[in-house]
Backbone as ProteinMPNN parsed JSONL, in Angstrom:
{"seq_chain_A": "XXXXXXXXXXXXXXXXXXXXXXXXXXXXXXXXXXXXXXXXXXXXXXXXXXXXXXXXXXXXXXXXXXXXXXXXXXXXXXXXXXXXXXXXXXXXXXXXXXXXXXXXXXXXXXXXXXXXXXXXXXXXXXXXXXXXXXXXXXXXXXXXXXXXXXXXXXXXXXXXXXXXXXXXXXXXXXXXXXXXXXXXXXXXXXXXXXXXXXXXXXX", "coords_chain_A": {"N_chain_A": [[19.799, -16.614, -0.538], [17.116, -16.452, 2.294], [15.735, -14.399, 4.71], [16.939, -14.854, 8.176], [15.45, -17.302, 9.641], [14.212, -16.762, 11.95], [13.983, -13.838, 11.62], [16.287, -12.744, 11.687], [18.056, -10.777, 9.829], [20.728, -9.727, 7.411], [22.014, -6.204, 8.752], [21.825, -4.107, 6.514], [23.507, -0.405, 5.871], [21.369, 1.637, 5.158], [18.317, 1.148, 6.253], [16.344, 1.707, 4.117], [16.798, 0.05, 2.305], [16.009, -2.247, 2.843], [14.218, -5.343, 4.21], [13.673, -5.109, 6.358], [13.083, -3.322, 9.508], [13.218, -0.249, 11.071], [16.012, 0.353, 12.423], [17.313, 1.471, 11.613], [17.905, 5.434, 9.714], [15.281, 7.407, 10.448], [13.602, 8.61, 8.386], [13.811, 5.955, 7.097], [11.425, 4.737, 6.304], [10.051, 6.151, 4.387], [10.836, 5.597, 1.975], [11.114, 2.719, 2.028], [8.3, 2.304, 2.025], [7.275, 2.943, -0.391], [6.54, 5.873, -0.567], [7.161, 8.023, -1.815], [7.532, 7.096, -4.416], [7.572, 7.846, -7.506], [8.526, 10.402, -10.154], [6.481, 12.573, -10.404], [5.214, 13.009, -7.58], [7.358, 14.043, -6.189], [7.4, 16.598, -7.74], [5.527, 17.846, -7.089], [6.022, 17.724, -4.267], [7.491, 20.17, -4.107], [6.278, 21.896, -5.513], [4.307, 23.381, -3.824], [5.495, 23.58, -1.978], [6.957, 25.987, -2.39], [4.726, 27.342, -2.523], [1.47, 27.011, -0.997], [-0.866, 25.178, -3.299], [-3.647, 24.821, -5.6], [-5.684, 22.03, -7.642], [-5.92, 22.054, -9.902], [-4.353, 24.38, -10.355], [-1.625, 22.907, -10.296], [-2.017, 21.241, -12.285], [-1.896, 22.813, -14.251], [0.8, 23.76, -13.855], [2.771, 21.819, -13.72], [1.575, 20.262, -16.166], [0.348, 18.015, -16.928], [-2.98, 16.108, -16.263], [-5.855, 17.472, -14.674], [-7.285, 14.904, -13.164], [-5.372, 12.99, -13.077], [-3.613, 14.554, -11.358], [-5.102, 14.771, -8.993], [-5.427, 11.503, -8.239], [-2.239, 11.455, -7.246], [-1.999, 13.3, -5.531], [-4.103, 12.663, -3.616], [-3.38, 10.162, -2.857], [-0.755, 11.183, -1.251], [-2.116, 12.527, 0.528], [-3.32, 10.641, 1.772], [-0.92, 8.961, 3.054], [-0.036, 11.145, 4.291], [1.829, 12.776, 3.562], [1.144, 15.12, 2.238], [-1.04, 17.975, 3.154], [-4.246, 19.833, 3.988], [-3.97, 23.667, 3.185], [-4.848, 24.88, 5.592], [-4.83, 27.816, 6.43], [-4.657, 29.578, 3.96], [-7.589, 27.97, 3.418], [-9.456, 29.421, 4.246], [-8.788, 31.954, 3.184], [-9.863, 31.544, 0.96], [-12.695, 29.686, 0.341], [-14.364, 28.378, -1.214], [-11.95, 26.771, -2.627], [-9.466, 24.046, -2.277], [-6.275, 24.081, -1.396], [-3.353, 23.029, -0.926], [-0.2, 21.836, 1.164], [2.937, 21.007, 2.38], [3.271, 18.204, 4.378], [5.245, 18.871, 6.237], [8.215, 19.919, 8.064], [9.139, 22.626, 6.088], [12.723, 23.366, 5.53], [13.645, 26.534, 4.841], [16.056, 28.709, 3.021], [16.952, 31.196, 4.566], [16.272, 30.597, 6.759], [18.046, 28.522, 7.602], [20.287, 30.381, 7.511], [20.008, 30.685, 10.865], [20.515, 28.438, 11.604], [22.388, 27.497, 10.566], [25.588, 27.933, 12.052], [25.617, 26.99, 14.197], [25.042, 24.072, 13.864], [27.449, 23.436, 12.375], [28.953, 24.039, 13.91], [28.966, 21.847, 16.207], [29.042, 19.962, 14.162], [31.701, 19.927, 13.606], [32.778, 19.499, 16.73], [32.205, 17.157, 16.783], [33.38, 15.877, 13.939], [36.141, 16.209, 15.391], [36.115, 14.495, 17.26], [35.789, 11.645, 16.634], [38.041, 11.615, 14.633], [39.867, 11.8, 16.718], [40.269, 9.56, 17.674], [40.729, 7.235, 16.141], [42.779, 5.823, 16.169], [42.78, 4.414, 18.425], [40.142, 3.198, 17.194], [41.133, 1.722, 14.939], [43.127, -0.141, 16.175], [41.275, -1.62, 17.528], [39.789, -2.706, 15.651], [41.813, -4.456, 14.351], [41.403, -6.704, 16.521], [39.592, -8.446, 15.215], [37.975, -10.133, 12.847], [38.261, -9.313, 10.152], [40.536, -8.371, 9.777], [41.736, -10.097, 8.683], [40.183, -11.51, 5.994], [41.148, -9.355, 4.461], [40.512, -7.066, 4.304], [40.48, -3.702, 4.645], [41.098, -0.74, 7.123], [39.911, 1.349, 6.293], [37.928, 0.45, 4.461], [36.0, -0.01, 6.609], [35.571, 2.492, 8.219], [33.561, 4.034, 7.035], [31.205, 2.667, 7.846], [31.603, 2.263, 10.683], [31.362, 5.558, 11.911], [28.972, 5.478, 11.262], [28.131, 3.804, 13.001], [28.36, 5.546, 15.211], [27.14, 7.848, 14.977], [24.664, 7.049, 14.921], [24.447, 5.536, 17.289], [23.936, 7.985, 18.492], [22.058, 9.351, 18.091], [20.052, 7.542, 18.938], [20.413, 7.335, 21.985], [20.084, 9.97, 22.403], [17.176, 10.151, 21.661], [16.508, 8.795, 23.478], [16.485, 9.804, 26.085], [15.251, 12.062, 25.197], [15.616, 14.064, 23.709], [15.507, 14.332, 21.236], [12.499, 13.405, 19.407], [11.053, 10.306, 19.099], [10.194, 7.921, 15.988], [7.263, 8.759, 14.373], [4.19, 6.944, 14.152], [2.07, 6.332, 11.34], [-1.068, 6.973, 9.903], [-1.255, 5.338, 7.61], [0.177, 2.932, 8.52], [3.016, 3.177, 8.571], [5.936, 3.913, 9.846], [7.692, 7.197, 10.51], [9.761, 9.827, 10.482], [9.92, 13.491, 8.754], [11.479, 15.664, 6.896], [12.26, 18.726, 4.705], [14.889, 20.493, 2.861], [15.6, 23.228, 1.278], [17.086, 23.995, -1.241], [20.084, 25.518, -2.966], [18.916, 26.844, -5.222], [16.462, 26.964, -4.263], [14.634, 25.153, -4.798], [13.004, 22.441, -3.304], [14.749, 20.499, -0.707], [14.398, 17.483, -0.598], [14.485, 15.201, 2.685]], "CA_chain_A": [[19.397, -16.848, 0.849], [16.584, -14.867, 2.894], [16.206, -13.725, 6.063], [16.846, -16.175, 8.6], [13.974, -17.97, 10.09], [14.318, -15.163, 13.632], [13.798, -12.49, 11.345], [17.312, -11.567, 11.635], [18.975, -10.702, 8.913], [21.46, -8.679, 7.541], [21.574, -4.718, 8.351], [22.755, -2.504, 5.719], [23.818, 0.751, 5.906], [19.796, 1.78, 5.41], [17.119, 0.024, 6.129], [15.564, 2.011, 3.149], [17.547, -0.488, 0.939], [16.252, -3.633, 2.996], [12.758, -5.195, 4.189], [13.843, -5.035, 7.953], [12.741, -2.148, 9.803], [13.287, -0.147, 12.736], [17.185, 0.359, 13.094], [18.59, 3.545, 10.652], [17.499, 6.504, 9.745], [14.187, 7.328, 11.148], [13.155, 8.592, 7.272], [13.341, 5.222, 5.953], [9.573, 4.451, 6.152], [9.356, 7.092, 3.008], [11.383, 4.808, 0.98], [10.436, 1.543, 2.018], [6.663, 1.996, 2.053], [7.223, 3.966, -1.965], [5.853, 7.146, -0.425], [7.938, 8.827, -2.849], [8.088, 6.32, -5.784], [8.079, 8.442, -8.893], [8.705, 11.791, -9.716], [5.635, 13.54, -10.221], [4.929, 13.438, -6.455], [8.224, 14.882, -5.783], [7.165, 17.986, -8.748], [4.285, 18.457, -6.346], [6.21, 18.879, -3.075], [8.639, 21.083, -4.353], [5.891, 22.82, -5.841], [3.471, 23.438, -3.024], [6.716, 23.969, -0.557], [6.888, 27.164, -2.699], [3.368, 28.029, -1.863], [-0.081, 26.139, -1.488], [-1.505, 25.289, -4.745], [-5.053, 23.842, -5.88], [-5.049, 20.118, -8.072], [-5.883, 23.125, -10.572], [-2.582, 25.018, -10.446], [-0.637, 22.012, -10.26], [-1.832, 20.151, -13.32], [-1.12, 23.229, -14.986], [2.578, 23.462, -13.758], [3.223, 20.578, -14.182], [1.594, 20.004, -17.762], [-0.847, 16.469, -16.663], [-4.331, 16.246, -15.507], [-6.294, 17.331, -12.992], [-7.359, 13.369, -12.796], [-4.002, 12.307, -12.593], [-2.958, 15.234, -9.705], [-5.894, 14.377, -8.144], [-4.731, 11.248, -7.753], [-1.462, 11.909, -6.712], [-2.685, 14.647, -4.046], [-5.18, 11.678, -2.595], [-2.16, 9.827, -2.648], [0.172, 11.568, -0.673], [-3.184, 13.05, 1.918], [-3.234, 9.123, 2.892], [0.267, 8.925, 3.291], [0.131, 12.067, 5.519], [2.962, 13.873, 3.255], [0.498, 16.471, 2.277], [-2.124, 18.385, 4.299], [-5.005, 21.191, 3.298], [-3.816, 24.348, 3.334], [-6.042, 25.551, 6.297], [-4.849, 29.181, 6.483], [-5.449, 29.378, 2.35], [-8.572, 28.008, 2.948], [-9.863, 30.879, 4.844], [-9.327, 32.802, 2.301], [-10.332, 30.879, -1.078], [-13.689, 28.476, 0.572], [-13.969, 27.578, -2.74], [-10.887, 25.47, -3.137], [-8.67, 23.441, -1.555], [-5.017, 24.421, -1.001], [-2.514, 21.733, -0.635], [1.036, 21.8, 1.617], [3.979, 19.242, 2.801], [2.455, 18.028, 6.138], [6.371, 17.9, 6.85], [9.032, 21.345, 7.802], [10.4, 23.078, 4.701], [13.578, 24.833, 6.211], [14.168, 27.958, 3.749], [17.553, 29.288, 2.976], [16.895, 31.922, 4.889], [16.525, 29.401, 8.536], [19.049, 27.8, 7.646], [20.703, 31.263, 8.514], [20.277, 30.781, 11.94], [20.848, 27.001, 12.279], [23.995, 26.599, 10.4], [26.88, 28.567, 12.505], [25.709, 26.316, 15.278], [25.417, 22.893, 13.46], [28.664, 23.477, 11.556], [30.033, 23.861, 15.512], [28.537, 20.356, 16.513], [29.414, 18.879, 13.232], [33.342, 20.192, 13.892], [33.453, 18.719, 17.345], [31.476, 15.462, 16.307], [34.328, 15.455, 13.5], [37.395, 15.914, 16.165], [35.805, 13.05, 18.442], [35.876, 10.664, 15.706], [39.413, 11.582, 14.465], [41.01, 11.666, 18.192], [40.176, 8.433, 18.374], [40.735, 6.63, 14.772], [44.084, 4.979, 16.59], [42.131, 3.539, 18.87], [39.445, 2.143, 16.383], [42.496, 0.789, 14.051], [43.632, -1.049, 17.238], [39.887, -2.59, 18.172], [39.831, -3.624, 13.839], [42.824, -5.974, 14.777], [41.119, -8.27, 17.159], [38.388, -8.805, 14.389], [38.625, -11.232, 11.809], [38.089, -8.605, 9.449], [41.353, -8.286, 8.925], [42.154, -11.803, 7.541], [39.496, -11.274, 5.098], [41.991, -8.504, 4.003], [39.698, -5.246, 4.864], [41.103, -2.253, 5.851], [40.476, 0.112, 8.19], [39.14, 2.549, 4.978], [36.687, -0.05, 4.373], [35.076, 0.194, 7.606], [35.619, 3.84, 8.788], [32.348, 5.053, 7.054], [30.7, 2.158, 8.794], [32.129, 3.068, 12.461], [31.166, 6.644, 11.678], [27.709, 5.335, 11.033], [27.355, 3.252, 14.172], [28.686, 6.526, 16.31], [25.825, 8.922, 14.915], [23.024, 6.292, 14.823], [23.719, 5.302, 18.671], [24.005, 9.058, 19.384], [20.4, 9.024, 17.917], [19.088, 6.37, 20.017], [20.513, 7.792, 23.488], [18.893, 11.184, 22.396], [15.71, 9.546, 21.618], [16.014, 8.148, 24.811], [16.768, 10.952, 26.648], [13.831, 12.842, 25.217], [16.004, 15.672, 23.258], [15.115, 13.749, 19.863], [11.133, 12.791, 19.186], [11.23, 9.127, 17.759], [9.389, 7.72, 14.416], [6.016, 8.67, 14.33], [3.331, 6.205, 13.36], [1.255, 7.959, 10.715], [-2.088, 6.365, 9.967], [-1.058, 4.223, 7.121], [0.973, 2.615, 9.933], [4.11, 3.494, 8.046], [6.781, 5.13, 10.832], [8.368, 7.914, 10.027], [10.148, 11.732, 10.71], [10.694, 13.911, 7.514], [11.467, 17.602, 6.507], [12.753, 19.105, 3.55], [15.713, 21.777, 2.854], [15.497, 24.334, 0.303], [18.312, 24.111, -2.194], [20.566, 26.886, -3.127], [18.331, 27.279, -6.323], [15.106, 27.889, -4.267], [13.928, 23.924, -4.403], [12.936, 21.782, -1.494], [15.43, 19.014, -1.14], [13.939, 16.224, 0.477], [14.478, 15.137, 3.184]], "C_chain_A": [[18.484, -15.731, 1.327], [16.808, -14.904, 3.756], [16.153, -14.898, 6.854], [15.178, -16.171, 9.222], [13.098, -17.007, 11.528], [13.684, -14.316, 13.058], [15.071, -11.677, 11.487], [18.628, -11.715, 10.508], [20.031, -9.933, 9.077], [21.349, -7.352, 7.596], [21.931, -3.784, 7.483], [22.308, -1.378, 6.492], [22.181, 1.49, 6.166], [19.155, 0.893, 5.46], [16.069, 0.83, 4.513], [15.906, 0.554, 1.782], [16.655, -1.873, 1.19], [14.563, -4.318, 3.555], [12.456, -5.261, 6.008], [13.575, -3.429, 8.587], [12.986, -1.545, 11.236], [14.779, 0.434, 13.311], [18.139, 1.278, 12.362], [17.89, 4.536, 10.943], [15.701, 6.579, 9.93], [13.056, 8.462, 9.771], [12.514, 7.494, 6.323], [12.276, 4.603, 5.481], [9.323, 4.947, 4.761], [9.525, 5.991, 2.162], [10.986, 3.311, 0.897], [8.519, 1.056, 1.382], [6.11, 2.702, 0.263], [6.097, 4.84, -1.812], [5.718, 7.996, -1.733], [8.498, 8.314, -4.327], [8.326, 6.723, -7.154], [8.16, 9.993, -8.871], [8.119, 12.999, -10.138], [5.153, 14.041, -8.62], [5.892, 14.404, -5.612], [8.17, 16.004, -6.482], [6.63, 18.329, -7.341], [4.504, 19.041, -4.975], [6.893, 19.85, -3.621], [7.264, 21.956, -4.784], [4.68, 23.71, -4.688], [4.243, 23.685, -1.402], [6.829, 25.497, -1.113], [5.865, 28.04, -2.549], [2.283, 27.3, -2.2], [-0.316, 26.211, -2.835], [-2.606, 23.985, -4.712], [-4.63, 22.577, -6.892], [-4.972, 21.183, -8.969], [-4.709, 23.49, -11.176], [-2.087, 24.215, -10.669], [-0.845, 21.173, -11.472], [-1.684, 21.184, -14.419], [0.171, 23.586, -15.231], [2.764, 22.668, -13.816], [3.1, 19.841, -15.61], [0.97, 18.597, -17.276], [-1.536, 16.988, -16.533], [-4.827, 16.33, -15.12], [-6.521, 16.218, -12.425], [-5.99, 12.932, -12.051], [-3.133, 13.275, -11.069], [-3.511, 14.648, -9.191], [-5.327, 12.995, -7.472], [-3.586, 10.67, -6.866], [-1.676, 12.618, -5.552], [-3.567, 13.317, -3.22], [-3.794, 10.657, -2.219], [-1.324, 10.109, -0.792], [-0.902, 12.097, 0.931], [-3.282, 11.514, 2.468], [-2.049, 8.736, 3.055], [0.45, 9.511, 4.384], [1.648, 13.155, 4.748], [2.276, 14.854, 2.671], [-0.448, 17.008, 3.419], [-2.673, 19.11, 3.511], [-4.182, 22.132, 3.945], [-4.641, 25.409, 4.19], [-6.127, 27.372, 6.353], [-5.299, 29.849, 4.855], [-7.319, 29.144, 2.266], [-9.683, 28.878, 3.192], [-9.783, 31.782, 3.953], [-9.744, 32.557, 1.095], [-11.226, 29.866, -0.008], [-13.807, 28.11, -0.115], [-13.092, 26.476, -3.134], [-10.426, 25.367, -2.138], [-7.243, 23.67, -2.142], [-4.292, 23.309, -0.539], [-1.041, 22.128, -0.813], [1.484, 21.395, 2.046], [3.3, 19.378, 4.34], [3.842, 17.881, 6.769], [6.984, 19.642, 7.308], [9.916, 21.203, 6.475], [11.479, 24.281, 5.295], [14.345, 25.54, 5.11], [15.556, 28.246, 3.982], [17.645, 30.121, 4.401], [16.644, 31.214, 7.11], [17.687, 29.616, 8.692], [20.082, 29.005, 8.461], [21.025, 30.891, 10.053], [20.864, 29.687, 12.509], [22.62, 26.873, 11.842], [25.146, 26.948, 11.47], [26.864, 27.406, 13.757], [25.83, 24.45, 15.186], [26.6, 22.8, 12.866], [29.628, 23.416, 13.109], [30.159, 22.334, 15.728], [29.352, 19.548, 15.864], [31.201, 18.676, 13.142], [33.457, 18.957, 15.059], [32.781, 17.329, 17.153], [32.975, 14.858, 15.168], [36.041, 15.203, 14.484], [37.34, 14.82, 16.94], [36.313, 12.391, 17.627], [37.251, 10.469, 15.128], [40.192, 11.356, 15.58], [40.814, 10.349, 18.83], [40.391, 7.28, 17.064], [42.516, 5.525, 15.656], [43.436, 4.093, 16.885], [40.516, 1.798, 17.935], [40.051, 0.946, 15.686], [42.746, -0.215, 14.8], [42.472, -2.096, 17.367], [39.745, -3.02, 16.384], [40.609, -5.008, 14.49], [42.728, -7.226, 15.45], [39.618, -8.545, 16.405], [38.5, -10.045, 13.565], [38.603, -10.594, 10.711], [39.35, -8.592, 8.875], [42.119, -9.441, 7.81], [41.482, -12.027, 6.476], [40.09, -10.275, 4.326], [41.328, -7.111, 3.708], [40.533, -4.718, 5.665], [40.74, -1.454, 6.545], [39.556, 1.039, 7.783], [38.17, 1.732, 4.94], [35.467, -0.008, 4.88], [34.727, 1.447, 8.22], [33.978, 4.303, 8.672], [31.241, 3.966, 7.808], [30.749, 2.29, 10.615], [31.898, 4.543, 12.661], [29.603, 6.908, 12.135], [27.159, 4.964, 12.373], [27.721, 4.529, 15.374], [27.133, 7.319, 16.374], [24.461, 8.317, 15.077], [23.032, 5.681, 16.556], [23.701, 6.946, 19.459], [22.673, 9.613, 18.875], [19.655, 8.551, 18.948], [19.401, 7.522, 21.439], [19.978, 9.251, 23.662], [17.589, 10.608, 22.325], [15.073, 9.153, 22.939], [15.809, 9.111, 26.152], [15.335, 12.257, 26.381], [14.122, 14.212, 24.466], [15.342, 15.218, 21.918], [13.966, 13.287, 20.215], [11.82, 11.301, 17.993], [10.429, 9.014, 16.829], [8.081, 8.07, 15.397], [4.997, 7.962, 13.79], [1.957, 6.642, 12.27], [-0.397, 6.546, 10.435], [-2.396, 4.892, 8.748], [-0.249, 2.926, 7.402], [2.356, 2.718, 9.381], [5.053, 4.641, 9.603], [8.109, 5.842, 10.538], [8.669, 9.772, 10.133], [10.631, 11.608, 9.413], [10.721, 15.138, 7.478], [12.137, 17.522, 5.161], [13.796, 20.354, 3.917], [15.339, 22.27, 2.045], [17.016, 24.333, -0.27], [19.12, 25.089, -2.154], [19.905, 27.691, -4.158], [17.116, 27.165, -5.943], [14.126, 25.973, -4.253], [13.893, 23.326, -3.117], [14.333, 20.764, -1.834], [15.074, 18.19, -0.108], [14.608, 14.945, 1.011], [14.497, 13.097, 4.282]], "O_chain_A": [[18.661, -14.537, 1.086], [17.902, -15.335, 4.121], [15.511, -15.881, 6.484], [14.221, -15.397, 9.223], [11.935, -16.766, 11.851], [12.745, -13.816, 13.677], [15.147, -10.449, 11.455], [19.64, -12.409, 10.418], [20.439, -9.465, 10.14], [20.668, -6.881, 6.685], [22.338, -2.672, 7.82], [21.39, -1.217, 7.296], [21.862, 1.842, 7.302], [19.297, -0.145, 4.814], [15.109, 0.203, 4.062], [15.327, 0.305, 0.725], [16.449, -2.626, 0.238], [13.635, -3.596, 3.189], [11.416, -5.405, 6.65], [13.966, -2.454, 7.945], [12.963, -2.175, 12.293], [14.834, 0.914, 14.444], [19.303, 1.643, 12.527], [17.313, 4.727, 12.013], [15.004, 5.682, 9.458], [11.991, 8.972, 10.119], [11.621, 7.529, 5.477], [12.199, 4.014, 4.403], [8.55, 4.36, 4.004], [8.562, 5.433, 1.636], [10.597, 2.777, -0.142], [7.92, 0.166, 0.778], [4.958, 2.872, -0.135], [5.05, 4.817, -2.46], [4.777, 8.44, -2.391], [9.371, 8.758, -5.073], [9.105, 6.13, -7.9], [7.939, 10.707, -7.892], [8.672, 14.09, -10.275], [4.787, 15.196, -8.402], [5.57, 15.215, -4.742], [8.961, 16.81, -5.992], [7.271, 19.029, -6.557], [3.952, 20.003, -4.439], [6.307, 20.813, -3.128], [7.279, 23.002, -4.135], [4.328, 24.824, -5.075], [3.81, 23.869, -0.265], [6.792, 26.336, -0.214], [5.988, 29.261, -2.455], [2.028, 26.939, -3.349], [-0.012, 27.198, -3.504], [-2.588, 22.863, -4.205], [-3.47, 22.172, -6.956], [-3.796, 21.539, -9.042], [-4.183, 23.065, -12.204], [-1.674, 24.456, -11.803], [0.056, 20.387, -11.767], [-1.377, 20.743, -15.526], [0.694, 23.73, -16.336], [3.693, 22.871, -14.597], [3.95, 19.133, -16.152], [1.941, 17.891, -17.549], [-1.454, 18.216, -16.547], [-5.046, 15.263, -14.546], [-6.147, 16.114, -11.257], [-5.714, 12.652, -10.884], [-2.406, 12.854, -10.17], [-2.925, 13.718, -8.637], [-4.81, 13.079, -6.358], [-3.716, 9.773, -6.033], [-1.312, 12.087, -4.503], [-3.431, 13.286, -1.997], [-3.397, 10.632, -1.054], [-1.36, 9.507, 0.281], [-0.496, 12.033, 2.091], [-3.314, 11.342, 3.686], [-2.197, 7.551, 3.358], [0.919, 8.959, 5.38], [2.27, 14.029, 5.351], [3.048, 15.802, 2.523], [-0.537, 16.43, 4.503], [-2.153, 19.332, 2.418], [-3.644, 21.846, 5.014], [-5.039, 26.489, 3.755], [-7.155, 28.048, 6.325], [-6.286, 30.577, 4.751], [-8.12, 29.725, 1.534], [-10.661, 29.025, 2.459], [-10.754, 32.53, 3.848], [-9.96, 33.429, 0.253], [-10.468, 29.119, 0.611], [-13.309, 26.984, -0.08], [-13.402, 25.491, -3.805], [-10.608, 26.091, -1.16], [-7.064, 23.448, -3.34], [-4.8, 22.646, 0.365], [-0.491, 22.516, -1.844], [0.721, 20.787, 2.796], [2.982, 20.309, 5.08], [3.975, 17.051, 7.668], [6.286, 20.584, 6.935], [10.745, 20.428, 5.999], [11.303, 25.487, 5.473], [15.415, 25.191, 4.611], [16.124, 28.03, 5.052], [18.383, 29.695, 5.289], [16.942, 31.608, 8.238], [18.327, 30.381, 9.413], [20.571, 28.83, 9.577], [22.194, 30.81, 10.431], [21.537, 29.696, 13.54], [23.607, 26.425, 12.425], [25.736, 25.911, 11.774], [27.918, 26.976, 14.227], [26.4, 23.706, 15.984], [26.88, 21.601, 12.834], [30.715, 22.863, 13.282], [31.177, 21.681, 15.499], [30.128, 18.719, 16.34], [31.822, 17.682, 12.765], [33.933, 17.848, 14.815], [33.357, 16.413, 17.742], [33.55, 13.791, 15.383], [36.847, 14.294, 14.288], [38.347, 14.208, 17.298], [37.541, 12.394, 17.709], [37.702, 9.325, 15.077], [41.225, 10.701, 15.438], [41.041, 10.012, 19.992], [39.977, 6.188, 17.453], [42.924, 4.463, 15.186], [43.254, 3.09, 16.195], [40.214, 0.607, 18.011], [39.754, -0.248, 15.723], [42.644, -1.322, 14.272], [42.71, -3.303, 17.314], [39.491, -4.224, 16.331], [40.193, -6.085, 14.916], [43.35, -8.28, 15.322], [38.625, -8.831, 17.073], [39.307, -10.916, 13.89], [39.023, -11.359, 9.843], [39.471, -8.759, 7.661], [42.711, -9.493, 6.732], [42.046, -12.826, 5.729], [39.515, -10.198, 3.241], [41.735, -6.266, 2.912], [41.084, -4.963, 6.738], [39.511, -1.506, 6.58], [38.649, 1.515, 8.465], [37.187, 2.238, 5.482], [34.36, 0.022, 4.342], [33.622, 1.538, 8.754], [33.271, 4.734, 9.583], [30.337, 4.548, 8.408], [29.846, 2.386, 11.446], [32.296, 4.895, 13.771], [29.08, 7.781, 12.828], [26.156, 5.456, 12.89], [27.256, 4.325, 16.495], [26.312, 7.402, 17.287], [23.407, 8.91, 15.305], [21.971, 5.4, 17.112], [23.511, 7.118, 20.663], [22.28, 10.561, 19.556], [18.81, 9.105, 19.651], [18.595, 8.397, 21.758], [19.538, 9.702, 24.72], [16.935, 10.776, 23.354], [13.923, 9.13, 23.379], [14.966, 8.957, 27.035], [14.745, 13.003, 27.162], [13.374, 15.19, 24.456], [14.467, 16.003, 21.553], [13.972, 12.683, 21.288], [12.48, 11.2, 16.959], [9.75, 10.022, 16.632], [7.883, 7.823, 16.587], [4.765, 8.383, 12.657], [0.98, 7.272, 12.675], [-0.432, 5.404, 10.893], [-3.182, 3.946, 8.811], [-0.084, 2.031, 6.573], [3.043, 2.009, 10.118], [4.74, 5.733, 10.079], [9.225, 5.349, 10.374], [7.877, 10.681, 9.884], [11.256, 10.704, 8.859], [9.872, 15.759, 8.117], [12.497, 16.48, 4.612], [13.679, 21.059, 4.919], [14.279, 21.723, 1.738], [17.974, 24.705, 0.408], [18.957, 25.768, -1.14], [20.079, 28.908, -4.22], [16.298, 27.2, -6.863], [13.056, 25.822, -3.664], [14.55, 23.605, -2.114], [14.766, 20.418, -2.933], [15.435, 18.249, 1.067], [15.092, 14.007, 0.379], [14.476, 13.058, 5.513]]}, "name": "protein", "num_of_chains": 1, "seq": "XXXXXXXXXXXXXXXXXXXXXXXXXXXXXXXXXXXXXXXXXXXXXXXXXXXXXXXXXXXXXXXXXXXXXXXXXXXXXXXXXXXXXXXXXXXXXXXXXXXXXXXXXXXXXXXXXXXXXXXXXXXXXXXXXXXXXXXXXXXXXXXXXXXXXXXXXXXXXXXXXXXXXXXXXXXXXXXXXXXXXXXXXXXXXXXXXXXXXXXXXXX"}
């Protein structure tokens, strides 16, 4: 069966998974639109999150072709997940410098962010538990349960719909920026972390 005739199908969990758009994570543009489809483009951020690098550099770390970076790098500059390295190019006119058009937050951020997201993410976890009775109770007038689902089944779903409307009402509110439409009309917010071993992890 496809989608109905409305356009309204079913939502999974991501829309990265599905061909409906518009209603998860405000990433899943990457995945849908195969920003990120194989995994030389992901060598390239990781490698260029560590510091600008020419098609040059990169087809020798990497071990391919300058053809084939190239490209890759043209690629990802019409995507909008790279950019020139404008401060680089100031000092090398000669070449072109290429870095994630996205934030790479370094270990070393993270410092400052975590003590305060690890707060959030506490009382975001006590909400959700001081109220799991109550959810159990609102299961029961479902039909869910006659289908013989349990409350475990659904939890990480009811979890999901808490944080994704506490998305929206920020969005709305104006504390959260929504998707951005990038020029391949693909819409989409992304960043990267930095691993514990010094890689990006995207985002």
């Amino acid at each position: 069966m496809g989608l109905r005739k409305n356009g309204r199908g079913l939502h999974f969990p991501c829309e990265c998974v599905s061909v409906q758009r518009g209603y998860s994570d405000p990433w899943a543009a990457i995945t849908q639109n195969k920003l990120l489809n194989d995994g030389t483009k992901e060598r390239i951020l990781n490698a260029v999150a560590r510091q600008p690098r020419t098609i040059a550099r990169l087809a020798a770390e990497l071990g391919l072709s300058q053809p084939a970076i190239h490209t890759h790098v043209n690629d990802m500059l019409h995507s909008e997940l790279l950019r020139e390295a404008t401060a680089w190019k100031k000092k090398h006119p000669a070449e072109n410098f290429y870095e994630p058009n996205f934030p790479i937050v370094k270990n070393s951020d993270r410092l400052a962010f975590d003590p305060l997201c690890d707060e959030i993410a506490e009382r975001m976890a006590d909400i959700f538990e001081s109220r799991l009775n109550e959810l159990e109770q609102a299961m029961q007038q479902t039909g869910l349960t006659e289908k013989s689902w349990k409350f475990s089944d659904l939890s990480q779903y009811l979890y999901a719909c808490a944080q994704r409307g506490a998305r929206k009402l920020l969005e709305q509110r104006g504390v959260l920026p929504r998707r951005e439409k990038h020029e391949n009309g693909a819409e989409w917010l992304f960043w990267a972390e930095e691993s514990n071993s010094g890689a990006a992890h995207l985002k």
